[in-house]
Backbone as XML, in Angstrom:
<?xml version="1.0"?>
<chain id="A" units="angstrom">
  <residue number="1" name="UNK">
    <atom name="N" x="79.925" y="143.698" z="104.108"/>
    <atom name="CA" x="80.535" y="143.227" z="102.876"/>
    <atom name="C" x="80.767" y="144.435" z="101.967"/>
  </residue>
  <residue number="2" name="UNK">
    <atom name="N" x="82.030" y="144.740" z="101.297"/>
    <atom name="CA" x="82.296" y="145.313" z="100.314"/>
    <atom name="C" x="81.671" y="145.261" z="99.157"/>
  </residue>
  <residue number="3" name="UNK">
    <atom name="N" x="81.186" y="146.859" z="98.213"/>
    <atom name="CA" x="80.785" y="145.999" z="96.950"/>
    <atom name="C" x="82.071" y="146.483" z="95.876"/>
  </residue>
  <residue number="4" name="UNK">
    <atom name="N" x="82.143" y="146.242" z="94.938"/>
    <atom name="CA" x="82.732" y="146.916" z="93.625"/>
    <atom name="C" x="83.077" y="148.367" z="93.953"/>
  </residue>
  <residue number="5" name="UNK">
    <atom name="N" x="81.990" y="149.172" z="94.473"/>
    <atom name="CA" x="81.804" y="150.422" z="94.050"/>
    <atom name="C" x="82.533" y="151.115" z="95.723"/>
  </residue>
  <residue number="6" name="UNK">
    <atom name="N" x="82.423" y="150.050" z="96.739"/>
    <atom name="CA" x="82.968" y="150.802" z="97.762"/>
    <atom name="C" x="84.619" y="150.947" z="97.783"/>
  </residue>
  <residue number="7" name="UNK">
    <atom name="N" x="84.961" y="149.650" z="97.120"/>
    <atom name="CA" x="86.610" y="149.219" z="96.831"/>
    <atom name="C" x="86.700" y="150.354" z="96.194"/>
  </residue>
  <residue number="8" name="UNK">
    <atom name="N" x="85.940" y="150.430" z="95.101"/>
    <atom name="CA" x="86.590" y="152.047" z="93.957"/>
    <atom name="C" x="86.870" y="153.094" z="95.016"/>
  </residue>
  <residue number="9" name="UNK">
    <atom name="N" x="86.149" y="153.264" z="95.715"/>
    <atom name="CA" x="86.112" y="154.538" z="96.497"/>
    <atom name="C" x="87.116" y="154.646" z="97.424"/>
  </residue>
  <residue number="10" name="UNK">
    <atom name="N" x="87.577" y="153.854" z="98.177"/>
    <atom name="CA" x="88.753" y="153.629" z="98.861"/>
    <atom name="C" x="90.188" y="153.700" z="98.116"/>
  </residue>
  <residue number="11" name="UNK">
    <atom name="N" x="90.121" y="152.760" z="97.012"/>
    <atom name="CA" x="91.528" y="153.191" z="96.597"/>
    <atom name="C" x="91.529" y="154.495" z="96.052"/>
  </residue>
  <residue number="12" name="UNK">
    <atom name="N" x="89.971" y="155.382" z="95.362"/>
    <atom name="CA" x="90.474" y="156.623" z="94.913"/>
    <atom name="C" x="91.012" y="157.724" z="95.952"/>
  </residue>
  <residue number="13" name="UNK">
    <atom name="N" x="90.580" y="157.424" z="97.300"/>
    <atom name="CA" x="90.543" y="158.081" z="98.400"/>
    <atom name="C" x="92.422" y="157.893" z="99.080"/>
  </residue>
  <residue number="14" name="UNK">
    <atom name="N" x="92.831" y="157.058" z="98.796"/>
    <atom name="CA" x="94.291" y="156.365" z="99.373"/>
    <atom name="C" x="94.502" y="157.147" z="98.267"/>
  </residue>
  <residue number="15" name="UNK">
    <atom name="N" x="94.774" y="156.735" z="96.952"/>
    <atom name="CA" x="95.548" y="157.890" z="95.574"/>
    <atom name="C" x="95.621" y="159.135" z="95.764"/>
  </residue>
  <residue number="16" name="UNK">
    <atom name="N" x="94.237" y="159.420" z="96.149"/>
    <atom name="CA" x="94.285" y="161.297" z="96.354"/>
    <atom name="C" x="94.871" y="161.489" z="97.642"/>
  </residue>
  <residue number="17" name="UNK">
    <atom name="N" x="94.824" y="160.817" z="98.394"/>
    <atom name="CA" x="95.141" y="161.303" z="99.709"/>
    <atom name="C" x="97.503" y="160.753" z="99.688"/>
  </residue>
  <residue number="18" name="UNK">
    <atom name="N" x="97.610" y="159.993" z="99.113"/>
    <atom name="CA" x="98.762" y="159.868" z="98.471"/>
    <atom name="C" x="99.471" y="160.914" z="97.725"/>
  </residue>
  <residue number="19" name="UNK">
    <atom name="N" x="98.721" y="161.300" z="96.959"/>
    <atom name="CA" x="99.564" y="162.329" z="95.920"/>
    <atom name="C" x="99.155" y="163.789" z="96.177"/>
  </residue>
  <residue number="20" name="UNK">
    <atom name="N" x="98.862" y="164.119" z="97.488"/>
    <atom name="CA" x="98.642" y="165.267" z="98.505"/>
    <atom name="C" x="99.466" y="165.786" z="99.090"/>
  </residue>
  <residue number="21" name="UNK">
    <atom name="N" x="100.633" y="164.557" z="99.514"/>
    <atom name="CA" x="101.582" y="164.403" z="100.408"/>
    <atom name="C" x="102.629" y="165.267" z="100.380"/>
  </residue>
  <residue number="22" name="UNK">
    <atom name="N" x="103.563" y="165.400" z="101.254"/>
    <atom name="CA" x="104.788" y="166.021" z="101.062"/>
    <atom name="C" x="105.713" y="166.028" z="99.901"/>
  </residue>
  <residue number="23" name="UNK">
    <atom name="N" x="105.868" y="167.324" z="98.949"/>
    <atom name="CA" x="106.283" y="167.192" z="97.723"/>
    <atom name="C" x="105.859" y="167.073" z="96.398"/>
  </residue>
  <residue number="24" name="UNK">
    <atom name="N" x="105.088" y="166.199" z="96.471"/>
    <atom name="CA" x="103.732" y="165.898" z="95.785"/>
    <atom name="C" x="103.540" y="167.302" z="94.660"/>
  </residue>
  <residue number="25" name="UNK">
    <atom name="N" x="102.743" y="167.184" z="93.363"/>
    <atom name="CA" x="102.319" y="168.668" z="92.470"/>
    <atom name="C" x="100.775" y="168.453" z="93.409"/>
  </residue>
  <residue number="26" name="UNK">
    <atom name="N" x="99.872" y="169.998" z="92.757"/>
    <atom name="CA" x="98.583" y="169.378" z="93.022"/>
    <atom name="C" x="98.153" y="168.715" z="91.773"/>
  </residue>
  <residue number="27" name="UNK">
    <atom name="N" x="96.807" y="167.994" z="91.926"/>
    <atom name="CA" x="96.524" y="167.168" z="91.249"/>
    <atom name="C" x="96.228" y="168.396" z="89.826"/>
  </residue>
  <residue number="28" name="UNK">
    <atom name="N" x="95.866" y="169.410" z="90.068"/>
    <atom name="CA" x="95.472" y="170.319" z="88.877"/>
    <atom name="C" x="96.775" y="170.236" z="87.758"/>
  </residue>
  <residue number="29" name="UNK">
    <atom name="N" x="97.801" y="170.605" z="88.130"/>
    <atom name="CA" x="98.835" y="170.751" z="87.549"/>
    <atom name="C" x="99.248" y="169.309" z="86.824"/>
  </residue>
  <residue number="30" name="UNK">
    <atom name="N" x="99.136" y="168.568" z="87.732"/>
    <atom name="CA" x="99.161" y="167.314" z="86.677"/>
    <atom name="C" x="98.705" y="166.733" z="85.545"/>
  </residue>
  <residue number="31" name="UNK">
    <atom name="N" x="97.271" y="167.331" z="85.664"/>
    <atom name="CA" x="96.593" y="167.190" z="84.368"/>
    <atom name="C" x="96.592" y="168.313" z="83.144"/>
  </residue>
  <residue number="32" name="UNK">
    <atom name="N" x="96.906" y="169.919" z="83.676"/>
    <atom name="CA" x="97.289" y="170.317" z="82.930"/>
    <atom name="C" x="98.827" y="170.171" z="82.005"/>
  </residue>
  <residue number="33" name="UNK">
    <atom name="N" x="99.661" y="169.727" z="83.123"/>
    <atom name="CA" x="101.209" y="169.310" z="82.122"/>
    <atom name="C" x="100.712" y="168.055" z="81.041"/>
  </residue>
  <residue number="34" name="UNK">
    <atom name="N" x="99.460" y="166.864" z="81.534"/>
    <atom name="CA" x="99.331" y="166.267" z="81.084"/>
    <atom name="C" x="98.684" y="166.007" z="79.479"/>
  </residue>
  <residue number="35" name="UNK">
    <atom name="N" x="97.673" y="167.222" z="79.705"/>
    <atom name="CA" x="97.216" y="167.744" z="78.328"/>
    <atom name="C" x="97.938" y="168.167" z="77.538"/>
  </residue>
  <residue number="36" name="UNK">
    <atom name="N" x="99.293" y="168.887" z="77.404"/>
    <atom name="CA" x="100.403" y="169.582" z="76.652"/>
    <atom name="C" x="100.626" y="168.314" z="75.861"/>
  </residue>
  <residue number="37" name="UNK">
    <atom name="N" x="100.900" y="168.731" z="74.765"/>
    <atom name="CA" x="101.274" y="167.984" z="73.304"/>
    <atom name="C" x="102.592" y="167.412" z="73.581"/>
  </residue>
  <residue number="38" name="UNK">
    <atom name="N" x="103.352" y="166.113" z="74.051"/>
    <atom name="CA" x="104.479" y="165.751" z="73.572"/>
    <atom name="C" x="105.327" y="165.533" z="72.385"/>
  </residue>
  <residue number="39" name="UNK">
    <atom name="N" x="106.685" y="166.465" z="72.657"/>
    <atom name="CA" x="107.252" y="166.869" z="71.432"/>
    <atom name="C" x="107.444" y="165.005" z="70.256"/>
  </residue>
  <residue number="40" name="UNK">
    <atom name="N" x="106.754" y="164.961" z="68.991"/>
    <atom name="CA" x="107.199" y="163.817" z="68.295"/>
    <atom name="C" x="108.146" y="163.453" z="68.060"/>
  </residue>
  <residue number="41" name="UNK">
    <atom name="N" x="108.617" y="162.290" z="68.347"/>
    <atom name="CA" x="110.143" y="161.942" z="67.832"/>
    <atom name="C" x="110.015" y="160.640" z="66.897"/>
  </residue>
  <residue number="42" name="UNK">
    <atom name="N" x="110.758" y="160.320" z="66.260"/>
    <atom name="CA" x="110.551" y="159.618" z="65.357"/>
    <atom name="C" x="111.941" y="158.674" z="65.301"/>
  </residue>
  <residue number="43" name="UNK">
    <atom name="N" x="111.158" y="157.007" z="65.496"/>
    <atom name="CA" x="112.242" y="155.997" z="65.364"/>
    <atom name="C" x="112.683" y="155.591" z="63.645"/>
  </residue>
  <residue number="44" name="UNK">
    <atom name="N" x="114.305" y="155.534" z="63.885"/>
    <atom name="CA" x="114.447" y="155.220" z="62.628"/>
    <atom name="C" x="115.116" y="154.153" z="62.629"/>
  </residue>
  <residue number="45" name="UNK">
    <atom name="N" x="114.826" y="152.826" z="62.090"/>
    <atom name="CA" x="115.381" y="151.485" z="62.235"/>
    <atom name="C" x="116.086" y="151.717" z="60.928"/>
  </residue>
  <residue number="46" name="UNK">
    <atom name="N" x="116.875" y="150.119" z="60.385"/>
    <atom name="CA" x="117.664" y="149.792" z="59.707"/>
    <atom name="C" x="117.107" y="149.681" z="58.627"/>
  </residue>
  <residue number="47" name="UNK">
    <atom name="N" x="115.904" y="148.885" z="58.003"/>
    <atom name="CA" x="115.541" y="149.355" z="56.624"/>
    <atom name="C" x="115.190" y="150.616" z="56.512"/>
  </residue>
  <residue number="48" name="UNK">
    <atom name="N" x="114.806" y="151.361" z="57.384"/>
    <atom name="CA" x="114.215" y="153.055" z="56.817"/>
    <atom name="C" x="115.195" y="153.814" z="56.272"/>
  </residue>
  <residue number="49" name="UNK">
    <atom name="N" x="116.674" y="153.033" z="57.331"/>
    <atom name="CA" x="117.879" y="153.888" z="56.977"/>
    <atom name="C" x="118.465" y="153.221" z="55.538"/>
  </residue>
  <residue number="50" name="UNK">
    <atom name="N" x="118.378" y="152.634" z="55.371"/>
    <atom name="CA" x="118.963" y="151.693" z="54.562"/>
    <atom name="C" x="118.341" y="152.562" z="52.692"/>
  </residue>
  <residue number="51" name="UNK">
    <atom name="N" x="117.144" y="152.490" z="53.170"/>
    <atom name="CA" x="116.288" y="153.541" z="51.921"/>
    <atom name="C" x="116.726" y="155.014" z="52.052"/>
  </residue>
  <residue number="52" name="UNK">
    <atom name="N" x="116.599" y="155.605" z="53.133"/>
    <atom name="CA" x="117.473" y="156.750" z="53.052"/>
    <atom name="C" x="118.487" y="157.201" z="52.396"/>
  </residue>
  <residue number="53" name="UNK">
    <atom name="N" x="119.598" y="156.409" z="52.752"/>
    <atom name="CA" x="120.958" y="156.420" z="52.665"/>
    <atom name="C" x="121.220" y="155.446" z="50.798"/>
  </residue>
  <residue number="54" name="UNK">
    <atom name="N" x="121.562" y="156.521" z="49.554"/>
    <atom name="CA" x="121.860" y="156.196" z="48.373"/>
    <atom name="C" x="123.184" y="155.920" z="48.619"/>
  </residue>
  <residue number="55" name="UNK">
    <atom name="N" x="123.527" y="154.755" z="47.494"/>
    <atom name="CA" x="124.895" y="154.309" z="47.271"/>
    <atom name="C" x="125.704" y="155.403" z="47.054"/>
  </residue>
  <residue number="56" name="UNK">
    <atom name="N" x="127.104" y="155.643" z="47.883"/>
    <atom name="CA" x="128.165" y="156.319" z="47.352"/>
    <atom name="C" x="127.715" y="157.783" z="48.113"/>
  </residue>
  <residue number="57" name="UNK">
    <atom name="N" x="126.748" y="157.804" z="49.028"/>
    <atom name="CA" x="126.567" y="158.932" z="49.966"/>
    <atom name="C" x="127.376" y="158.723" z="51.112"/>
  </residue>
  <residue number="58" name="UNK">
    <atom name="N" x="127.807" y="159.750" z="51.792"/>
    <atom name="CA" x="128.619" y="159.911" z="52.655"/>
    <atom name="C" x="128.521" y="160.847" z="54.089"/>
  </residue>
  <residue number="59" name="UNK">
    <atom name="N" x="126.827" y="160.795" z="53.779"/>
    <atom name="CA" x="126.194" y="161.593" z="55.362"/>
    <atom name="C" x="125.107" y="161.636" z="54.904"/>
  </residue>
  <residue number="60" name="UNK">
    <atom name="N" x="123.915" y="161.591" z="56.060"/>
    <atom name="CA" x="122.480" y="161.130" z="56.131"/>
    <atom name="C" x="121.875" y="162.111" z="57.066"/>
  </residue>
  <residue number="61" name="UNK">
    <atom name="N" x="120.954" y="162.993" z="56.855"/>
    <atom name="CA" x="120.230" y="163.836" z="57.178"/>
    <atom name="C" x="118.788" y="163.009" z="58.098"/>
  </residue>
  <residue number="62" name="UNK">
    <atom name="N" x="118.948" y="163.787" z="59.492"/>
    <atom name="CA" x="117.806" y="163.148" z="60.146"/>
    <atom name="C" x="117.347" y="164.305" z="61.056"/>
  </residue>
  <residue number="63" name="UNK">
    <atom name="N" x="116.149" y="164.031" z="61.412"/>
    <atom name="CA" x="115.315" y="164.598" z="62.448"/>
    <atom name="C" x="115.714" y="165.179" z="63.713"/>
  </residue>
  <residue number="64" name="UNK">
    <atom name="N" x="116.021" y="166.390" z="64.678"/>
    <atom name="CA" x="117.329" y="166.761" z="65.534"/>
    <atom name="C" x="116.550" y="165.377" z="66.593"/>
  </residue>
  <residue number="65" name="UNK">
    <atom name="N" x="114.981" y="165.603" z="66.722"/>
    <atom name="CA" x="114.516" y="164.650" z="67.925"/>
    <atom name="C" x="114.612" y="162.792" z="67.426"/>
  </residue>
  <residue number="66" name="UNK">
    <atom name="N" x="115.052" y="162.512" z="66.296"/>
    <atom name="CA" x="114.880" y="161.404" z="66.135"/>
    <atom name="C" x="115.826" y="160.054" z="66.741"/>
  </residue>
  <residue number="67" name="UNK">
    <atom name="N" x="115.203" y="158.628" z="67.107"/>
    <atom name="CA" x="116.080" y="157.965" z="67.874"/>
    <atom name="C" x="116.590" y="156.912" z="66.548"/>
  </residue>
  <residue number="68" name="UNK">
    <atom name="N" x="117.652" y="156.802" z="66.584"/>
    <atom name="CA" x="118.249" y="155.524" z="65.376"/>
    <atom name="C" x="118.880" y="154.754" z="66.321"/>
  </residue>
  <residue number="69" name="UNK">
    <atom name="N" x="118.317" y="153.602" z="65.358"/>
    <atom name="CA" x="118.434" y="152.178" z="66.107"/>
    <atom name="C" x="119.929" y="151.636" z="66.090"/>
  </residue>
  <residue number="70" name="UNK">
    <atom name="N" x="120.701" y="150.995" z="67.248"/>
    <atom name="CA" x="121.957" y="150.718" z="67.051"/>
    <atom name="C" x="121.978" y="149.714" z="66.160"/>
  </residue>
  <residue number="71" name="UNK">
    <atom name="N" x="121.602" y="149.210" z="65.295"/>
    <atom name="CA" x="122.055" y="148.493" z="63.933"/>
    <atom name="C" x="122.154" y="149.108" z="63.085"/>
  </residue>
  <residue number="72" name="UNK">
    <atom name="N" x="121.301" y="150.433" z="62.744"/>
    <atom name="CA" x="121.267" y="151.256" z="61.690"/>
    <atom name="C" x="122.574" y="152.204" z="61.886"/>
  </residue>
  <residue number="73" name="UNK">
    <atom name="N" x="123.133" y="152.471" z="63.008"/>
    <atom name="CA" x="124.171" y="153.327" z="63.144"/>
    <atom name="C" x="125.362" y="152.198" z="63.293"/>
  </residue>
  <residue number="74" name="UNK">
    <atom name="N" x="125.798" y="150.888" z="63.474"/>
    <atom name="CA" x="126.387" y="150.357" z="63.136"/>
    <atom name="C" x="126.901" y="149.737" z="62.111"/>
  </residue>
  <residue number="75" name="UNK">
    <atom name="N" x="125.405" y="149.564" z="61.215"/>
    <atom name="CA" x="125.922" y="149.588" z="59.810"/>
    <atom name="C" x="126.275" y="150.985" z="59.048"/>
  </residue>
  <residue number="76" name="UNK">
    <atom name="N" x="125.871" y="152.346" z="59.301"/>
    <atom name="CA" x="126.494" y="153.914" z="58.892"/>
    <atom name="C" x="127.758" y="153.806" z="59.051"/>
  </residue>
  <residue number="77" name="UNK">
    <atom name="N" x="128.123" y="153.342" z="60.399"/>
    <atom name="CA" x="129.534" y="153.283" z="60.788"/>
    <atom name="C" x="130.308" y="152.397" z="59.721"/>
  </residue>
  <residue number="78" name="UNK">
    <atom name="N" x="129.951" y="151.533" z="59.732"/>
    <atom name="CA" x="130.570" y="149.827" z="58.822"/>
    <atom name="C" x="131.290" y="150.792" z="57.560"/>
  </residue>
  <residue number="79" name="UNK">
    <atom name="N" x="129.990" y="151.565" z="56.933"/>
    <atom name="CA" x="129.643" y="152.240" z="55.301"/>
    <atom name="C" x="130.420" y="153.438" z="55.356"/>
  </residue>
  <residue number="80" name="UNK">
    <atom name="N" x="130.882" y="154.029" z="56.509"/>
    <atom name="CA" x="131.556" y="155.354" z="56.354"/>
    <atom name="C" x="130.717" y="156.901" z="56.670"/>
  </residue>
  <residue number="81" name="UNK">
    <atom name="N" x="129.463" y="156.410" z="56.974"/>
    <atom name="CA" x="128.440" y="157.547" z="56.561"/>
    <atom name="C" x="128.065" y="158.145" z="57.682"/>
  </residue>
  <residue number="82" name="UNK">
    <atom name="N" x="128.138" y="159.743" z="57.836"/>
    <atom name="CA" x="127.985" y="160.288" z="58.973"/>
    <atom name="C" x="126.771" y="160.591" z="59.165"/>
  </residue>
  <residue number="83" name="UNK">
    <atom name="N" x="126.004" y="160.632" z="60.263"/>
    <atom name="CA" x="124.913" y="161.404" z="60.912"/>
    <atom name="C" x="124.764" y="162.806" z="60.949"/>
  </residue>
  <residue number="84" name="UNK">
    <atom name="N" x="123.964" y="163.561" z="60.274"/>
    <atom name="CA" x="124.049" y="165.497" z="60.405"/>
    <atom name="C" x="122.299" y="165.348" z="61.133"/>
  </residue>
  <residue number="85" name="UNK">
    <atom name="N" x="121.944" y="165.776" z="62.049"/>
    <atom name="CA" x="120.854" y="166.351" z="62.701"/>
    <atom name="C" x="120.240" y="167.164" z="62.746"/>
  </residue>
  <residue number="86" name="UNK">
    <atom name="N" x="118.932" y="167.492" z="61.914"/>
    <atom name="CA" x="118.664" y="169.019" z="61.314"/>
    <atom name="C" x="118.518" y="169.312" z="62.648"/>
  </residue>
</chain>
């Protein structure tokens, strides 16, 4: 009979012995890319933009990594107001 602890051991043994394989990184490298800081990006929905963007402006300054939401750039569009990307 299997316990808990032998199952663990088997699938860790299939994983490692999986990601060994042809092509495969070694496992070292994985955890070091994994530790590296991912660059922040920052979502900007429709009220954030909405506060952003003053009446009678005509371009909106954002983040080069930031993602805007297609309502917020559909209503820019609607308003006339361009996107500049620091």
């Amino acid at each position: 009979m299997l316990t808990k602890g032998d199952i663990a051991d088997i699938i860790s043994a299939y994983l490692a012995r999986a990601s060994a394989g042809a092509g495969a990184e070694p496992r070292g490298r994985i955890l070091s890319r994994a530790s590296k800081p991912l660059p922040k990006r920052v979502f900007i929905n429709d009220w954030e933009m909405k506060r952003m963007v003053k009446p009678g402006q005509k371009s909106v300054n954002i983040p080069a990594g930031a993602i805007v939401s297609p309502l917020s750039l559909d209503w820019l569009d609607y308003d006339g107001v361009k996107v500049v990307r620091e």
